[in-house]
N, C-alpha and C positions, 0 to 999 in steps of 0.2 A: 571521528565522524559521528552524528547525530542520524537516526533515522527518525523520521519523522509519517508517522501515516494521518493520512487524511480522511475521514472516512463522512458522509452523508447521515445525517442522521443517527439517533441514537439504536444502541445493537437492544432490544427490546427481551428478545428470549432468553431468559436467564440460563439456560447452557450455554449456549455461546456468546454469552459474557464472559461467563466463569472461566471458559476454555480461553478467551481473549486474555484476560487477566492472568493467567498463570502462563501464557506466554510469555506474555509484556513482562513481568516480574522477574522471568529468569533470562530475556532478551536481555534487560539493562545489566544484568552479570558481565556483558561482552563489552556491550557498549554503550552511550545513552541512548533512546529507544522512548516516544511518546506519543500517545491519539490525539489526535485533535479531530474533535465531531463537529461539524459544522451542521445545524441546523436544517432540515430538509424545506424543501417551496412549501407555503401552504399555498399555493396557485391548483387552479384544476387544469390550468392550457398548458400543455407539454414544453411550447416554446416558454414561458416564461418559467416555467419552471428549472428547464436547461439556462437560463440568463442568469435568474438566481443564485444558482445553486453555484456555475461557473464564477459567478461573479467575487464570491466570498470565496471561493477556493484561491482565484486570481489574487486577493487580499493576502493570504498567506506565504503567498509565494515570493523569496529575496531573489535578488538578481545571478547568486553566487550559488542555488540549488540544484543540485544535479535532480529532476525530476520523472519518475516512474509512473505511468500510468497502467493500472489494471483496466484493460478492455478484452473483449473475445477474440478482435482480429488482430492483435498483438503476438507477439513469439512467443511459443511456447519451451520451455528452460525445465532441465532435469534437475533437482535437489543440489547437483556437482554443480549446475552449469550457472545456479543462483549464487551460490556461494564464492565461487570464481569472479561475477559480475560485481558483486558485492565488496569483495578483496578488491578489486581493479579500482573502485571507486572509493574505495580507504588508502590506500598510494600514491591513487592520484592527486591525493590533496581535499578530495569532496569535503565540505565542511557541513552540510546536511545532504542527505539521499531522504527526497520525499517519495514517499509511497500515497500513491490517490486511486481511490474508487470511488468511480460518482456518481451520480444517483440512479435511479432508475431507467432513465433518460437518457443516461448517457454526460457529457459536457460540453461544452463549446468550441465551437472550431477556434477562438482562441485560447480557449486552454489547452489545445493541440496543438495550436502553435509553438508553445513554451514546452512543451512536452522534450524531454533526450532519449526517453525507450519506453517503447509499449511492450505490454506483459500481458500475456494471456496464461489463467491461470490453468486449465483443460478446455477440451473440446464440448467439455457437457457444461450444461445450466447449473446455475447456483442462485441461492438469491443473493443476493448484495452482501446480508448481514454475516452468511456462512464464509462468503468468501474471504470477510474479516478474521475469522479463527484459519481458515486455510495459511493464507498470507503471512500472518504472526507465528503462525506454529513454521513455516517454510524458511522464516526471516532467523526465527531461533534455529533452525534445524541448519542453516548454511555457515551459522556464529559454529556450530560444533563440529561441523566438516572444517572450518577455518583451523579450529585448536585439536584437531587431528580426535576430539573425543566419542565415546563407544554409540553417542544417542544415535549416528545414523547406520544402516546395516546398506551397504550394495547386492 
C-alpha cells in the first residue's frame, strides 16, 4: 500500500518542513509514502476558493483510493487506534490510503462525498501547515506500533 497525503499549499515555515521531511523519509522505510501539495486559490471569495482548491484535489483522486480526510468534526483515533486503521487497510487490499487536509476553507461537499473516513486530529486548533508535521510524524508513529518497534511508549 502507498500512502499518499495531500496537502494545500506549500508548508512555508522551515521547522515544520524539516519536521515533515524527516518523517516522510523514515515513513518510506515502511512503506511508499509521498506529498503531494497542490497549489492554494489565489481567489479572495471563500466559495471559489473551496471550488478550486476541491477541484484539483478531486483530480488526484483514482477510483480504487481508500480516502482520509483530516477535518475537526471527524473521529478522533489514539496512536493504537491509527495504526490498527492503517493495518486494516494494508489487508484489505488498499492500494493507495490518501491522506487530505484542505485548505483553510475547508472542501467541497463533493470531495465529501468521495470521502471513506473523517479524521480529526484533536479537539484544539492548529493551523493547516502544523497539522501536516502532526499527521506525518502520527502516520510514522502507527508504521512502528505495526513492527512492534520501541519509538512508541503507552
Amino acid at each position: 500500500m502507498k500512502i499518499e497525503f495531500i496537502f494545500i499549499g506549500k508548508t512555508t515555515e522551515p521547522y515544520l518542513n524539516e519536521g515533515i521531511t524527516t518523517y516522510l523519509k523514515r515513513l518510506v522505510n515502511y512503506l511508499p509514502a509521498e506529498i503531494l501539495t497542490i497549489p492554494a486559490s489565489s481567489s479572495r471569495l471563500r466559495e471559489k476558493i473551496i471550488e478550486e482548491e476541491s477541484r484539483a484535489i478531486l483530480s488526484k483522486i483514482q477510483p480504487r483510493d481508500f480516502i482520509v480526510l483530516l477535518d475537526e468534526r471527524g473521529k478522533e483515533l489514539t496512536s493504537r487506534q491509527l495504526a490498527a486503521f492503517i493495518e486494516k487497510q494494508m489487508v484489505a487490499g488498499t492500494n493507495r490510503l490518501l491522506m487530505i487536509t484542505g485548505g483553510a476553507y475547508g472542501v467541497s461537499d463533493e470531495v465529501k462525498q468521495k470521502v471513506h473516513y473523517t479524521l480529526s486530529a484533536s479537539k484544539f486548533t492548529f493551523t493547516h501547515q502544523m497539522i501536516r508535521l502532526l499527521l506525518t510524524e502520527q502516520v510514522y508513529r502507527a508504521m512502528t506500533i505495526l513492527k512492534n518497534e520501541s519509538y512508541h511508549h503507552d
